[in-house]
C-alpha positions as CSV (number, residue, x, y, z in Angstrom):
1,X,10.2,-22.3,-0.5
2,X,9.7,-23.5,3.1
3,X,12.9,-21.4,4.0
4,X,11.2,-18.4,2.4
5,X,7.9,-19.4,3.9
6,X,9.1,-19.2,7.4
7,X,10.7,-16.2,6.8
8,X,7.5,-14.6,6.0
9,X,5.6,-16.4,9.0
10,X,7.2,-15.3,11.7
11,X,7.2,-11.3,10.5
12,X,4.2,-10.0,12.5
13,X,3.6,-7.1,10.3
14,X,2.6,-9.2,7.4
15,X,1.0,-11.9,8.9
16,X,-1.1,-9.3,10.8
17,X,-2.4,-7.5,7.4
18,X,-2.5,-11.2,5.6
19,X,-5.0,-12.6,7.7
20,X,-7.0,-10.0,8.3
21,X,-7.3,-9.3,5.1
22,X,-8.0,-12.7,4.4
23,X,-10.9,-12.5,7.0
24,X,-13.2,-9.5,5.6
25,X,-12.2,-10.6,2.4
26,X,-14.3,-14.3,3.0
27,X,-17.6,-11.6,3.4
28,X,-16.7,-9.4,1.1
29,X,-17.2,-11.5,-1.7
30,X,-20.5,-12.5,-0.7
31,X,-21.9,-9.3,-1.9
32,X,-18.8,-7.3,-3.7
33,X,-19.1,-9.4,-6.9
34,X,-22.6,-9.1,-7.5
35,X,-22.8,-5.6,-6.8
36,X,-23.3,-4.8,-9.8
37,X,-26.0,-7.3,-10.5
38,X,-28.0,-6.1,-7.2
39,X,-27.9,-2.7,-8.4
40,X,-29.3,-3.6,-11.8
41,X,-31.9,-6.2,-10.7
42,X,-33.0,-5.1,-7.0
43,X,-32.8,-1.7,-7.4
44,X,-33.6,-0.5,-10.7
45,X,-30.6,1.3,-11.5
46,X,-29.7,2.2,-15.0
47,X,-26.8,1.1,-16.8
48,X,-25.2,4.7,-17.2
49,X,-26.0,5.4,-13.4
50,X,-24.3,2.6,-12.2
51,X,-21.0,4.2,-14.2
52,X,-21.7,7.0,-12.7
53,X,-21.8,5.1,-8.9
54,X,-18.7,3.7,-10.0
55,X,-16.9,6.8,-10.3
56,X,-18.0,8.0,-7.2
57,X,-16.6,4.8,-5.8
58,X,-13.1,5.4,-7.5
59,X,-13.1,8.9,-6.1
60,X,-11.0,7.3,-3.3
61,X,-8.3,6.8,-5.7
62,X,-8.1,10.5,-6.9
63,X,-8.4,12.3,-3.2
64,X,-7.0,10.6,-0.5
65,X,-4.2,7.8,-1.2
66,X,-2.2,10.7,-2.1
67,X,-2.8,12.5,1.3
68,X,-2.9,9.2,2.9
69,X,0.4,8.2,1.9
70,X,1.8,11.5,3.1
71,X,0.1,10.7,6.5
72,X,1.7,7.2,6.9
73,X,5.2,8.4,6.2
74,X,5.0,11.7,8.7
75,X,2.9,9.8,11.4
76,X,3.3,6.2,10.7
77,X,2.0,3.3,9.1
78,X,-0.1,1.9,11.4
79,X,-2.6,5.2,12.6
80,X,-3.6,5.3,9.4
81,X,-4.2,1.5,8.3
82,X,-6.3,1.3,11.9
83,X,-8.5,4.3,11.1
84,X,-8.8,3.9,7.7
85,X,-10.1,0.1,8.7
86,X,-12.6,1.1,10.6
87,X,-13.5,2.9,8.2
88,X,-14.9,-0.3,6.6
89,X,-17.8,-1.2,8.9
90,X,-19.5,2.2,8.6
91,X,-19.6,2.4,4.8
92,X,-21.0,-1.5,4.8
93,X,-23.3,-0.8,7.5
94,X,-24.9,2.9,4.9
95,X,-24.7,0.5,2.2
96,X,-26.9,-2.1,4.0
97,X,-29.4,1.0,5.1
98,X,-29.8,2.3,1.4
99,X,-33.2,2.1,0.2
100,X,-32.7,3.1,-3.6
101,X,-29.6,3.7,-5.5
102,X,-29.5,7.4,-4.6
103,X,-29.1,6.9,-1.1
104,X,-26.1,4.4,-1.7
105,X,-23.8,7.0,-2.1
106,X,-23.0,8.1,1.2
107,X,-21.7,4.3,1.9
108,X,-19.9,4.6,-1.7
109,X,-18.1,8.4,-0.2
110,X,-17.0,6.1,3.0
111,X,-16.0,3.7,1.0
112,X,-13.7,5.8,-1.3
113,X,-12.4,7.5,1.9
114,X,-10.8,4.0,3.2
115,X,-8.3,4.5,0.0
116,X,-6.5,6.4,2.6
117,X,-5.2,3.3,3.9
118,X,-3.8,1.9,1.0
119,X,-0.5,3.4,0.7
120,X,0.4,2.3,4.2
121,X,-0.1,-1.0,3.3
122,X,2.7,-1.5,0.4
123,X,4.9,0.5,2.8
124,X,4.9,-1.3,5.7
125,X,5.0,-4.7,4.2
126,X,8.4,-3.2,2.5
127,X,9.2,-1.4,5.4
128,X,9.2,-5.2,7.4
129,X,11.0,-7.3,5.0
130,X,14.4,-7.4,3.8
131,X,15.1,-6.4,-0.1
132,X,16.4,-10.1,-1.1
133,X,12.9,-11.6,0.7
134,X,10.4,-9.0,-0.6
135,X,8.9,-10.5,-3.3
136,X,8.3,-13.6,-1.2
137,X,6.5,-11.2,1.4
138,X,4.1,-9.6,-1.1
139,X,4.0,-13.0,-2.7
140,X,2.1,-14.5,0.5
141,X,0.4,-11.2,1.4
142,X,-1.2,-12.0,-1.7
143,X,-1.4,-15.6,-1.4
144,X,-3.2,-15.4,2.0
145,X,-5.6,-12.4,0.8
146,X,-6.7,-14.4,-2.3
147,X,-7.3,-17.6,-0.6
148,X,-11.3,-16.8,0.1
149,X,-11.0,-15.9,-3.9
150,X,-10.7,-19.3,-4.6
151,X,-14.0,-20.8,-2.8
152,X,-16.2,-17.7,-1.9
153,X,-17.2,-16.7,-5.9
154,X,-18.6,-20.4,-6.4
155,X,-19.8,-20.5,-2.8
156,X,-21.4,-16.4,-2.8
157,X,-22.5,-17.8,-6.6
158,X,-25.2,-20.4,-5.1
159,X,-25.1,-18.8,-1.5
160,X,-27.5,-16.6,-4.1
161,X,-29.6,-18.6,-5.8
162,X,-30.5,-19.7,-2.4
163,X,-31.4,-16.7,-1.0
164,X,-31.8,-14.8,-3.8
165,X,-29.8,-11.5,-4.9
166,X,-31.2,-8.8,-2.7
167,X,-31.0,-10.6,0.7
168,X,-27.8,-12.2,-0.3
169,X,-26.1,-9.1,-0.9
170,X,-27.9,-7.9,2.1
171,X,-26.3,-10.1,4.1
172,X,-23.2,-10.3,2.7
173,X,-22.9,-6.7,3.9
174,X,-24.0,-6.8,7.6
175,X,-21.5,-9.8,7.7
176,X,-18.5,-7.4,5.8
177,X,-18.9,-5.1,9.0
178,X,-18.7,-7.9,10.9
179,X,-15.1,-9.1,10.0
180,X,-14.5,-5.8,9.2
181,X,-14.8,-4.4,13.4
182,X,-12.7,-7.8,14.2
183,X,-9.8,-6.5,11.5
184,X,-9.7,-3.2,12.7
185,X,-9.3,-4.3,16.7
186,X,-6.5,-6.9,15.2
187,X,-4.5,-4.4,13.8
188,X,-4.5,-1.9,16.2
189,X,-3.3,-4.7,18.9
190,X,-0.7,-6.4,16.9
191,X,0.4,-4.3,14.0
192,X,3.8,-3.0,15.0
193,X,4.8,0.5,13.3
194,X,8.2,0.9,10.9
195,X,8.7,4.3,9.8
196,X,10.7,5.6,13.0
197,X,12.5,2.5,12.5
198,X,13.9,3.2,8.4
199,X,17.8,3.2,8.7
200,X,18.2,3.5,4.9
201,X,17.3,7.5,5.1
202,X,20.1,9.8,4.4
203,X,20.9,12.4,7.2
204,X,19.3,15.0,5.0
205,X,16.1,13.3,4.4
206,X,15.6,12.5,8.1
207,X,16.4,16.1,9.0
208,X,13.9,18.0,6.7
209,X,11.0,16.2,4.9
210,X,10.8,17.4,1.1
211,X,8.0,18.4,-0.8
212,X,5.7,15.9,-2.7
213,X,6.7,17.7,-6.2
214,X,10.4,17.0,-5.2
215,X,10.2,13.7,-4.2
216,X,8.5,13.0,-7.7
217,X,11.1,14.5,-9.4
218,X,14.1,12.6,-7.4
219,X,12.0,9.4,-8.7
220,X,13.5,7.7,-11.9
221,X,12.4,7.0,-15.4
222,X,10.8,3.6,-14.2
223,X,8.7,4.9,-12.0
224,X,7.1,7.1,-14.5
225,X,6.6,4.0,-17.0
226,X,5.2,1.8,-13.8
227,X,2.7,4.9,-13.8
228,X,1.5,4.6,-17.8
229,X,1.4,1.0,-17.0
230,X,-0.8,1.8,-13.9
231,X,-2.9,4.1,-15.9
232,X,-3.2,2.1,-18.9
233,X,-4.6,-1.0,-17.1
234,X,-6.9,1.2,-14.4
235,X,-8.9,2.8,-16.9
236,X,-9.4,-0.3,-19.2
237,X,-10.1,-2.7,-15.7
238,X,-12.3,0.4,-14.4
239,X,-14.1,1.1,-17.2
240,X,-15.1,-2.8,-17.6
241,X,-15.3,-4.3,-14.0
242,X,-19.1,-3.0,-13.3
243,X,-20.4,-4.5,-16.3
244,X,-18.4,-7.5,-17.1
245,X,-21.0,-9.9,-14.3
246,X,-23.7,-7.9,-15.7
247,X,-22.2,-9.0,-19.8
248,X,-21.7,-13.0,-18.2
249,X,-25.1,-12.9,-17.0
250,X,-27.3,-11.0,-19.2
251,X,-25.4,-11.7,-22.6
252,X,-23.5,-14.8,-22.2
253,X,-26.1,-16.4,-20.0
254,X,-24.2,-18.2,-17.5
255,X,-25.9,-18.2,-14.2
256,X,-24.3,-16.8,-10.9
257,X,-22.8,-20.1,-9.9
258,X,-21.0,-21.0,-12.8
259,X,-19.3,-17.0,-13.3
260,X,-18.6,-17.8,-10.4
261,X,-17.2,-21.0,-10.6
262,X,-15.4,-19.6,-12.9
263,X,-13.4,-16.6,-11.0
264,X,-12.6,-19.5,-8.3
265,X,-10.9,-21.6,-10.8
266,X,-8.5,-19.0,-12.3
267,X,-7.9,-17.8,-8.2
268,X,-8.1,-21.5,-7.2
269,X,-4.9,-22.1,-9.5
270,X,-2.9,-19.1,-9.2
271,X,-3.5,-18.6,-5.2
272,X,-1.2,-21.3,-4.4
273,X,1.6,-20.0,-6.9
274,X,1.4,-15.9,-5.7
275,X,4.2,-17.1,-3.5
276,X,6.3,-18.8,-6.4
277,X,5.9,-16.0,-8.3
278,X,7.0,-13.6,-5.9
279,X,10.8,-15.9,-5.1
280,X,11.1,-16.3,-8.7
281,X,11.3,-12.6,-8.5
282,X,13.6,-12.5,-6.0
283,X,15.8,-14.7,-8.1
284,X,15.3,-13.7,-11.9
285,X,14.3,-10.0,-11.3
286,X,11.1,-8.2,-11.1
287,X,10.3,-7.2,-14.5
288,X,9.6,-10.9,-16.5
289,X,7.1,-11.6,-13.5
290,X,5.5,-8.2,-14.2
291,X,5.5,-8.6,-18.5
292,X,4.1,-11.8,-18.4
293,X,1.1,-11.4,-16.1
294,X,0.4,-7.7,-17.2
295,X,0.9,-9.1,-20.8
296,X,-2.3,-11.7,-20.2
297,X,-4.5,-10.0,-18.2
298,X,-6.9,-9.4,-20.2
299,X,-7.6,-12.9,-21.3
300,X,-10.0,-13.7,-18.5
301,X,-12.4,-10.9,-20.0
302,X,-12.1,-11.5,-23.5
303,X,-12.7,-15.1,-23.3
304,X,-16.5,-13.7,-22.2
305,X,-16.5,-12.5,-26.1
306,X,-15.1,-15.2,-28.0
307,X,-16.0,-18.4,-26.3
308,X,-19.6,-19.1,-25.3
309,X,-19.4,-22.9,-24.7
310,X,-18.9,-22.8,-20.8
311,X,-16.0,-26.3,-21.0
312,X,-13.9,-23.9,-22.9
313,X,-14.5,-20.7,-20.3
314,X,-13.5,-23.2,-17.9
315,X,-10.3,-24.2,-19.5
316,X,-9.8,-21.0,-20.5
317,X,-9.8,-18.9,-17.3
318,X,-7.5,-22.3,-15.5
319,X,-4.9,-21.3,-18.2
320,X,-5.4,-17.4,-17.4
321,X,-5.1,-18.0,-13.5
322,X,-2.1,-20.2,-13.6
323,X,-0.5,-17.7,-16.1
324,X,-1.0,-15.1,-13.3
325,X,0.0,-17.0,-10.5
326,X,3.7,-17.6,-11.9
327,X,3.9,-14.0,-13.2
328,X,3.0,-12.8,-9.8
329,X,3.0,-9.3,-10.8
330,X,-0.8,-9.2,-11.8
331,X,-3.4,-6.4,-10.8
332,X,-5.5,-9.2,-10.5
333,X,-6.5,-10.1,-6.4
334,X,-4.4,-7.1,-5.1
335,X,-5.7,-4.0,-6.4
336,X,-3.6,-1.3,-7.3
337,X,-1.0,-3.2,-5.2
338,X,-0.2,-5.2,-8.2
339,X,1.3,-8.1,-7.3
340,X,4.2,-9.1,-5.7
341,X,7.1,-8.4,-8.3
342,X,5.5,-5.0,-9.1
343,X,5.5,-4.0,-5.6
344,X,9.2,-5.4,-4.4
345,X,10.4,-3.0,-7.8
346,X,8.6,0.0,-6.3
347,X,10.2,-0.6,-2.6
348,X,13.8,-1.1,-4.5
349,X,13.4,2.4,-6.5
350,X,11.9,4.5,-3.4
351,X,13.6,5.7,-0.4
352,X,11.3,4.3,2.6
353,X,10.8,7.7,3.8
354,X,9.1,8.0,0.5
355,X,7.4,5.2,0.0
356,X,3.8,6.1,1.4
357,X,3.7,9.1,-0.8
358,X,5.4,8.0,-4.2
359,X,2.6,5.2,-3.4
360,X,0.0,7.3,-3.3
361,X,1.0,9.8,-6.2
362,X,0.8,6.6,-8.2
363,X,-2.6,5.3,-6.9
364,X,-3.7,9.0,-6.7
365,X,-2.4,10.2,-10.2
366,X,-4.2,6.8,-12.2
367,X,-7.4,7.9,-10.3
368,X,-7.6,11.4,-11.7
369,X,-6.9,10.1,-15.0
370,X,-9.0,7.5,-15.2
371,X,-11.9,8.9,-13.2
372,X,-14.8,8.9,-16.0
373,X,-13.7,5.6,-17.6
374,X,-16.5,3.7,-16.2
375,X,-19.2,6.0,-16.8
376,X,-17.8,6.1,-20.3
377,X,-17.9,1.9,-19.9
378,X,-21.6,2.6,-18.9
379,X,-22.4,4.5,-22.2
380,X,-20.7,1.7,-24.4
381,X,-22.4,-0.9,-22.9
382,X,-25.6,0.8,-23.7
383,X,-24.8,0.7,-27.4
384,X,-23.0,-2.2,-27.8
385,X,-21.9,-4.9,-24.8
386,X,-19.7,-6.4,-26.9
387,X,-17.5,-3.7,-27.9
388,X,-16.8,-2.8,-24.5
389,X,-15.9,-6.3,-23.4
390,X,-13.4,-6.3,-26.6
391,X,-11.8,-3.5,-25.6
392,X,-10.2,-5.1,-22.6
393,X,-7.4,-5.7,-25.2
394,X,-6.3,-2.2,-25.2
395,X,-4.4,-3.5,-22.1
396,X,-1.7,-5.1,-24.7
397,X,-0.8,-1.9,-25.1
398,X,1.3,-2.2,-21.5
399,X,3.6,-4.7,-22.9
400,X,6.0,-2.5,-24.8
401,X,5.9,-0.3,-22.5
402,X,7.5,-2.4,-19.7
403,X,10.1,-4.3,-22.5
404,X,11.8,-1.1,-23.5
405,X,11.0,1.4,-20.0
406,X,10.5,-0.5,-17.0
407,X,14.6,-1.5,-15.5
408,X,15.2,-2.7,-12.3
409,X,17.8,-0.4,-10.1
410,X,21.4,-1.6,-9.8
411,X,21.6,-3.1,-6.8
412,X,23.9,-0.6,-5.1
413,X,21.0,1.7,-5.6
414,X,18.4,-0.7,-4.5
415,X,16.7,0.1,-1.1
């Protein structure tokens, strides 16, 4: 492990995204996590309204990590991770400015538009790292990026009860921009671009670039289960993620410290074993990493439901986040990225002249589809908060689905 962790270390590239990462996401989760909860109580917002927010929010994911993918492999990675970071301070700062709910959606259209960036992000980590050490690579991406998960929802938790939930959040956001300015100068200095440096294209891929509806079609069966998978889990996790602080809150009664207390205990556990997981794909394969976090994650949620003394949350969500940890091939902490085994298996099946757009088509593609799930999560939880929160275990329905569909390349095909 120290071997694989120096390996990782001294690659600019993904110590450049991993720490700045990690640094806006220490702010971020001062206000991100209560979002929902400063909607409802400072600013009046129905239930339904704040699905329909949410959508708005998720429109990133339908209309540009498609287009932004496509951007990072013609112009390079690092243009549009730069922009798309700065990006970040402007949406915070509208945010920060809104004085009722309807003017918060300029800063949620800003917002959606730094999805452009997220394709780059996948290809540039597999772009810098060797196919035998990529798991390791996303595995401390995700390691560094989750480490302010593991202290920041306790500390953001009583950070406000202190201050109280408007001027926490308030904060929290004029702080976000903060980091976010310093990220964005970062990366432009150090980041180092990869796409005119691919030596894995054939002669006829780097001579004419090939339509998006081509590529798709050049991609194998796995990809296209890694999408239902993708779909699957987005529309169940989008449909839930608004209301599930507002259901722990309001519902189960716990107060903001101990929810979250209890997201830093699962991230607390399975931060430190990202990495793990991420060699013990290198070594067994990708796809047991990917069943067995994929297969639990909705235990974290459904706990909510069937246990309401808060010992037994507790021991509950510590056996969910070391679960994920070793699995390393969770949605959970990296957003659509995944995880570390589920993003090595994408970089082995893709060409890397591909990779920003097969990317995107993915994120882009789940988007579409899921787009109304959590306004349609806003209407359940109007009639019944509890259904909603038990239909988290719809997302069993992935397992079979990556047991019979989801095969890793040989590895004369791998990339």
């Amino acid at each position: 492990m120290a071997s694989a962790l120096r390996g990782v270390l001294s690659n600019r590239n993904v110590m450049t995204i991993s720490l700045t990462n990690m640094l806006y996401n220490v702010f971020n989760n001062l206000w991100m996590l209560w979002w929902s909860l400063y909607l409802v109580e400072e600013m009046n917002t129905p239930v339904t309204v704040i699905g329909l927010l949410s959508m708005i929010q998720m429109t990133g994911s339908i209309l540009f990590q498609l287009p932004g993918g496509m951007l990072a492999d013609k112009y390079g990675r690092k243009k549009v991770i730069v922009y798309g970071t700065s990006l970040r301070v402007i949406g915070a700062l509208l945010l920060y400015a809104a004085p009722t709910w309807e003017w918060i959606i300029p800063g949620l259209i800003i917002n959606a538009l730094t999805a452009v960036y997220n394709p780059a992000f996948s290809a540039i980590i597999a772009d810098s790292m060797p196919r035998q050490s990529r798991g390791s690579a996303f595995g401390a991406y995700r390691m560094f990026t989750s480490l302010p998960g593991v202290f920041m929802p306790y500390v953001s938790g009583y950070y406000l009860e202190v201050l109280g939930i408007k001027q926490g959040v308030k904060l929290g956001l004029l702080m976000f921009s903060v980091a976010a300015a310093i990220a964005t100068l970062v990366r432009a200095r150090y980041l180092q671009e990869t796409i005119s440096a691919s030596k894995t294209d054939t002669k006829e891929t780097q001579e004419k670039d090939i339509a998006l509806l081509e590529v798709m079609k050049k991609q194998p069966r796995t990809i296209w289960a890694m999408f239902s998978v993708s779909v699957i889990t987005g529309f169940i996790g989008r449909m839930t993620a608004s209301f599930i602080p507002i259901y722990a809150y309001n519902v189960v009664g716990l107060s903001t410290t101990q929810y979250g207390l209890l997201q830093s205990t699962a991230m607390g556990l399975s931060t430190p074993l990202y990495m793990v997981g991420g060699m013990i794909s290198d070594k067994i394969g990708r796809v047991p990493p990917i069943l067995v976090a994929r297969g639990f994650s909705p235990l974290g949620s459904l706990s909510l439901l069937f246990f309401k003394d808060y010992t037994q949350l507790l021991g509950v969500w510590a056996t969910y986040g070391l679960i994920e940890g070793l699995g390393g091939g969770s949605i959970r902490g990296g957003g659509f990225m995944g995880g570390p085994a589920w993003e090595a298996l994408m970089a082995e099946l893709v060409l890397p002249k591909f990779r920003g757009r097969v990317t995107g088509f993915m994120a882009s593609g789940t988007g579409l589809l899921t787009f109304p799930a959590s306004y349609i999560g806003g209407y359940i939880y109007n009639l019944n908060p509890d259904m909603l929160v038990g239909l988290t275990a719809v997302q069993f329905l992935v397992v079979p689905i990556i047991l019979f569909f989801v095969k890793e390349p040989k590895k004369e095909s791998q990339y």
